[in-house]
C-alpha positions in Angstrom: 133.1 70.6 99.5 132.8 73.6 101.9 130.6 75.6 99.6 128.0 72.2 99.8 128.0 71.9 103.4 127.0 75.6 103.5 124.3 75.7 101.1 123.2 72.3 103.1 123.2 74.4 106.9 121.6 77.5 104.7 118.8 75.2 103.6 118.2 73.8 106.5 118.1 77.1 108.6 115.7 78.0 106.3 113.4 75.0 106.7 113.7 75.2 110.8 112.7 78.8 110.2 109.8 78.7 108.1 108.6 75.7 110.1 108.8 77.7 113.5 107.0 81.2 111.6 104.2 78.4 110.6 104.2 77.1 114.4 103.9 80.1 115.6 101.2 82.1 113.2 98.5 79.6 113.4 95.0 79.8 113.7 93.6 83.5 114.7 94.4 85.7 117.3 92.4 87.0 119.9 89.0 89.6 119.0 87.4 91.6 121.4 83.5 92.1 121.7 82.6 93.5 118.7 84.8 91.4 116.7 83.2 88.1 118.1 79.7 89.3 117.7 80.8 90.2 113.9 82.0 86.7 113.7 78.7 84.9 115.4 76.7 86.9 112.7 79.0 86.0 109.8 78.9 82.5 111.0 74.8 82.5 110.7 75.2 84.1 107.6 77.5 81.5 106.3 75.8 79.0 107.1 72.7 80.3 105.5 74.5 80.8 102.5 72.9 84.4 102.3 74.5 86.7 100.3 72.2 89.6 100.9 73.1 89.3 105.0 76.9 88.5 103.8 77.0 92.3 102.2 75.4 93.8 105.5 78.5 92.1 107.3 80.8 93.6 105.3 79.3 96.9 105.6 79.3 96.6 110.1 83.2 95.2 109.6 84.5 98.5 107.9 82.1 100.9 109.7 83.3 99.2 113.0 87.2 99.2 111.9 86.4 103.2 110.9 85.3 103.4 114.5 88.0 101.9 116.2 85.8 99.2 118.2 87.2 96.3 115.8 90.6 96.4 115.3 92.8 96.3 111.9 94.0 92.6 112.4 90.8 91.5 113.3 88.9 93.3 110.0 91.5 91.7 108.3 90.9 88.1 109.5 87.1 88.8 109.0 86.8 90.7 105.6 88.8 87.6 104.4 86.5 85.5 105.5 83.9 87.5 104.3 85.7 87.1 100.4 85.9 83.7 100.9 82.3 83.8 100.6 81.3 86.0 98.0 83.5 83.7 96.0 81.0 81.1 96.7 83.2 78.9 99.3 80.7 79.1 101.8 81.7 76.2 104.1 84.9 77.2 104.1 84.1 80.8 104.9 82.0 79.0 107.7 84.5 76.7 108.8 87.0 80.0 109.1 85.1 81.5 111.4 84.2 79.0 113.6 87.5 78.3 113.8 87.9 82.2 114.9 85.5 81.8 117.4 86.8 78.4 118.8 90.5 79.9 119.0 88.9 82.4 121.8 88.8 79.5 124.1 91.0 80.7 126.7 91.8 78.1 129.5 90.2 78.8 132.8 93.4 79.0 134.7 92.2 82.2 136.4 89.4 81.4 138.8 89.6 81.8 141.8 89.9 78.2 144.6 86.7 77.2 146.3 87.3 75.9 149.9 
């Protein structure tokens, strides 16, 4: 009976955990200028469907993540969006980024009070 109730808290350690890693790793973190102007133009080209455009994008991503102004995580998030495409799942490559772009809504909890 011991070895049961074990297995039992195991497993359900396990299920907390995984739901907490999915909880916490949601959505896309935060991309800086280049990154979000590499996402608005992958966005237009999704929604275009254009493939020729779609290869230019890919091009910018890994000349910008050779030049250190787009960052590894970030050419990540985008060059799989970018595949997501070429595989012909255009509104959900578009989808993908807008949800990029919509998770750098940052509250505005930093202005300053007007009198």
């Amino acid at each position: 009976m011991d070895n049961r109730k074990v297995l039992i808290a195991i497993s359900l350690l396990v299920v907390i955990a995984s739901g907490l890693y999915w909880l916490l790793n949601r959505g896309y973190g935060e991309v800086g200028d280049q990154g979000y102007k590499i996402a608005t133009a992958l966005f237009s080209v999704c929604s275009r469907q254009d493939a020729q455009r779609l290869a230019t994008v890919e091009k910018l991503i890994a000349q910008s993540k050779d030049e250190g102004s787009l960052q590894p995580n970030e050419a990540k998030w985008l060059s799989g969006i970018v595949e997501s495409a070429k595989s012909g799942r255009w509104e959900q490559a578009a989808s993908s980024v807008r949800e990029l772009m919509d998770d750098q809504i940052r509250p505005a909890s930093n202005l300053p009070k007007l009198d």
